[in-house]
C-alpha positions in Angstrom: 4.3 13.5 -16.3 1.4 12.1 -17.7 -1.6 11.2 -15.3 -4.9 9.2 -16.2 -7.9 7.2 -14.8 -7.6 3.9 -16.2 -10.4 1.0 -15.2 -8.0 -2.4 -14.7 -10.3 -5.8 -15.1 -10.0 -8.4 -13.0 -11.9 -11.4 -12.3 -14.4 -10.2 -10.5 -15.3 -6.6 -12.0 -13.3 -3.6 -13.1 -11.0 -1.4 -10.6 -10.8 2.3 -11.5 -7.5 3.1 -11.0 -4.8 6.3 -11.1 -2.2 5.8 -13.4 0.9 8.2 -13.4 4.0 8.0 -16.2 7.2 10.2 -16.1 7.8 12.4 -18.8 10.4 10.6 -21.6 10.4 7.3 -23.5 11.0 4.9 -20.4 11.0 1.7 -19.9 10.2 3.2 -16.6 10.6 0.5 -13.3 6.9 0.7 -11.6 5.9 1.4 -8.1 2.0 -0.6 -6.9 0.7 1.5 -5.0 -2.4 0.3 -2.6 -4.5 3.0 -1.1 -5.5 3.3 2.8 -9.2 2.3 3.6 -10.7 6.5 2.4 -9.7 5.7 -1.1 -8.7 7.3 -3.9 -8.6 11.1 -3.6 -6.8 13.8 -4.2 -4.0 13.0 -1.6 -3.5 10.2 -2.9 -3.2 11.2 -6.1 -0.4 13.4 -4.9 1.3 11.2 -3.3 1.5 9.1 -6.4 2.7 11.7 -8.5 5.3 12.8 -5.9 6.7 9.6 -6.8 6.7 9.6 -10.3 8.1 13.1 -10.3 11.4 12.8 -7.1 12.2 8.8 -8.0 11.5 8.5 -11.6 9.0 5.6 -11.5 5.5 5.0 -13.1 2.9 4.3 -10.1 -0.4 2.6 -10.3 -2.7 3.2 -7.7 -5.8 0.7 -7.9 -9.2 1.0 -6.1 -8.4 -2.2 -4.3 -12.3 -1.2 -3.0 -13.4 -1.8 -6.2 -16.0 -4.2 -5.3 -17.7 -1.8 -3.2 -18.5 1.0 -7.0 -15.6 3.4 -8.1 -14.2 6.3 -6.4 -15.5 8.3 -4.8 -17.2 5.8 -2.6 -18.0 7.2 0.0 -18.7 10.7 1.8 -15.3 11.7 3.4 -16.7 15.0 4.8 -15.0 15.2 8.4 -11.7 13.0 8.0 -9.6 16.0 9.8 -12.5 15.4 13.0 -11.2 11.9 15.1 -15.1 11.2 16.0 -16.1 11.5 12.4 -13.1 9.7 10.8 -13.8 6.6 12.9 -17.5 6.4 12.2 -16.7 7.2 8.2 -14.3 3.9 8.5 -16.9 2.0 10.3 -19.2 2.1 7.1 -16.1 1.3 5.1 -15.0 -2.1 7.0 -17.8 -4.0 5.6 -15.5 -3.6 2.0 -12.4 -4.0 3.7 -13.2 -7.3 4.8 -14.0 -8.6 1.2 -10.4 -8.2 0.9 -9.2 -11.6 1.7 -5.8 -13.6 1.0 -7.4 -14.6 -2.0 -8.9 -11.6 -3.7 -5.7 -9.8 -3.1 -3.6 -12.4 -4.7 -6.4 -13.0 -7.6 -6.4 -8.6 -8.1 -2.6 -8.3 -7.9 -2.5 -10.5 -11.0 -4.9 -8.4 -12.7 -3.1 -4.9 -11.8 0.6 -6.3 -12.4 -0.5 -7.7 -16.0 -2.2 -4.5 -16.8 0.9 -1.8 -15.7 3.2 -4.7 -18.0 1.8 -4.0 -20.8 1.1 0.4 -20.5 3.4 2.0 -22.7 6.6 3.5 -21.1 6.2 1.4 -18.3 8.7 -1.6 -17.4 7.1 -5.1 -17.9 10.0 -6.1 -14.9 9.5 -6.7 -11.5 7.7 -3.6 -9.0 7.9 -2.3 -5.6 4.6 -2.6 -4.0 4.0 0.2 -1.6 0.6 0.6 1.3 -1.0 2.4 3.6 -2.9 1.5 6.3 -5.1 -1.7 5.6 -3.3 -1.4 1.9 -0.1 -1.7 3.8 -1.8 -5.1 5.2 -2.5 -6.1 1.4 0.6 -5.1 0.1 2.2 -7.5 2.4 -0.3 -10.1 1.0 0.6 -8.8 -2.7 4.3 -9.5 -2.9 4.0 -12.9 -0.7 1.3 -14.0 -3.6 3.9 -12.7 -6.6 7.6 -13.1 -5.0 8.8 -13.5 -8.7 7.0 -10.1 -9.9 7.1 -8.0 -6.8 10.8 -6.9 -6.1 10.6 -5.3 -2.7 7.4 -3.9 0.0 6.9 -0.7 2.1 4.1 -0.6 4.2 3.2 2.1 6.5 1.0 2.2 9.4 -0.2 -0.8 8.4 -3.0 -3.2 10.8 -2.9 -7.0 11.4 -0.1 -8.0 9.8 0.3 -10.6 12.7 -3.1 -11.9 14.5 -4.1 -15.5 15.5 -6.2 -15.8 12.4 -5.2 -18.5 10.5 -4.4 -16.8 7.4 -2.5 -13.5 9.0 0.1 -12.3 6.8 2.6 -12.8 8.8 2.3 -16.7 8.5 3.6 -16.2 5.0 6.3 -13.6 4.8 8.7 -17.0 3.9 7.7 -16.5 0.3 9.0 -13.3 0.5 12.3 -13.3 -2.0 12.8 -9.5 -1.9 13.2 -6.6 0.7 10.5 -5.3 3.1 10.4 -1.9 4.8 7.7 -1.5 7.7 7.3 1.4 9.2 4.9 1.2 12.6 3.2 3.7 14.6 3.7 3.6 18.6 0.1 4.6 19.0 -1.5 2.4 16.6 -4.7 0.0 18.1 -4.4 -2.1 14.9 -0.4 -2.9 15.3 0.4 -3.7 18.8 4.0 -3.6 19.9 3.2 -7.3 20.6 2.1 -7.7 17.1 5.1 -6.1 15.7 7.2 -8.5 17.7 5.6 -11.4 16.2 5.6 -10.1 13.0 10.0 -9.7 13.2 10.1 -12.6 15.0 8.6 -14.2 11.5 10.4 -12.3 9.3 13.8 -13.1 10.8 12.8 -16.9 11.0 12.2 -17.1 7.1 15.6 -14.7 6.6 13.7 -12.3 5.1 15.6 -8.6 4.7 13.9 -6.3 6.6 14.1 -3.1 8.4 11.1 -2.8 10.9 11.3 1.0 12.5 8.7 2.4 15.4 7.9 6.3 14.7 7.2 7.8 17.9 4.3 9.9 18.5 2.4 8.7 15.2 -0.8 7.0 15.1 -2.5 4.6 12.8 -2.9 7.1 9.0 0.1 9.6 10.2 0.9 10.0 6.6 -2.4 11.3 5.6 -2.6 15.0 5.8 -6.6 15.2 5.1 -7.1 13.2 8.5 -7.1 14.0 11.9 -4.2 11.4 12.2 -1.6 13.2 10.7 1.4 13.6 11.9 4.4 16.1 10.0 7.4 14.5 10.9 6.3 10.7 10.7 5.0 12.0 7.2 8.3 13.6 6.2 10.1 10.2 7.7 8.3 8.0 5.4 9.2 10.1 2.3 12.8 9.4 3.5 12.7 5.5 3.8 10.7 5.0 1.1 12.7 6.5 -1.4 15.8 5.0 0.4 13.9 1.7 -0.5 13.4 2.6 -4.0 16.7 3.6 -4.9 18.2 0.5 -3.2 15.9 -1.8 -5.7 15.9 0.4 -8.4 
């Protein structure tokens, strides 16, 4: 396969981004891939090239923190130590919260026009994948772009269904394609409450949907280089994601 950094412009700077083609002539269909809230790093890169490699798709994983400098951002020494992982993302929220309806619609634009046009890659419609608060934003992606953004898989994802008045789940009736969300049951960001609300939404607006609780995971239990991992939720997610991908593909 063929794997660079590429920096993406958008309107308001430039997002270093991982970029990862299948060997072969293409058109190959694209996967948008949004990272959890540590950024891009070598898992992640993985991850994306796992794809690439099992399901045949070209993946572009964005710095969605671009606003905060490029990768590496911030010192990520101690993610596999609870105590330490939580204070690391309290220096991070500050960025995370820049990320609002708005930006994410506004960036999406920016990182769908630029995969269009990379050679080997197909200008069609993508599957938008996240993690964590990039699950959050994924869900915001594909409600901004319906016509461009074929299907969503989040995992683990927060707030997808608060009181605020622009929570994602107010909008999943733009939603034209499918959505996959895969929760964990000991997650302080996605409440069973929450997720409740959330398929109580998405089966008002008629969206197609599968919502799926993994037991004994908690918030990042597809992360290996964090002390939420979990093996089995990990493995799970590899299954219905690329379920997901071969149903749209």
């Amino acid at each position: 396969m063929r794997t660079s950094m590429v920096d993406v412009p958008t309107e308001d700077g430039v997002a270093d981004s991982y970029l990862v083609v299948p060997e072969g002539d293409g058109p190959f269909p694209g996967v948008l891939f949004f990272e959890d809230a540590f950024g891009l790093r070598p898992r992640l890169l993985e991850m994306a090239e796992r794809i690439a490699a099992e399901k045949g798709y070209a993946v572009l994983a964005p710095n969605i923190l671009y606003r905060g400098g490029r990768c590496p951002q911030f010192d990520l020494a101690g993610m596999d130590d609870p105590a330490q992982r939580g204070q690391i993302f309290g220096k991070i929220m500050p960025f995370i919260q820049q990320l609002t309806a708005a930006a994410i619609a506004a960036d999406t634009q920016s990182y769908l026009d630029f995969f269009a046009a990379q050679p080997g890659v197909d200008a069609g419609e993508v599957v938008v994948i996240g993690y964590c608060m990039g699950g959050t934003n994924a869900l915001r992606a594909i409600e901004a772009h319906p016509d461009r953004i074929k299907a969503v898989a989040g995992f683990h994802a927060g707030r997808l269904a608060t009181d605020d008045a622009d929570s994602p789940h107010l909008s999943v009736g733009n939603i034209t394609g499918e959505a996959y969300f895969a929760h964990a049951d000991q997650d302080h960001a996605m409440s069973a409450e929450q997720i409740k609300v959330l398929e109580a939404a998405l089966d008002k607006a008629g969206v197609r949907y599968t919502s799926e609780v993994y037991e004994g995971a908690e918030h990042g239990f597809t992360m290996s280089d964090t002390a939420a991992y979990h093996a089995e939720g990990e493995r799970r997610h590899w299954d219905n994601l690329f379920a997901l991908l071969d149903r749209v593909s």
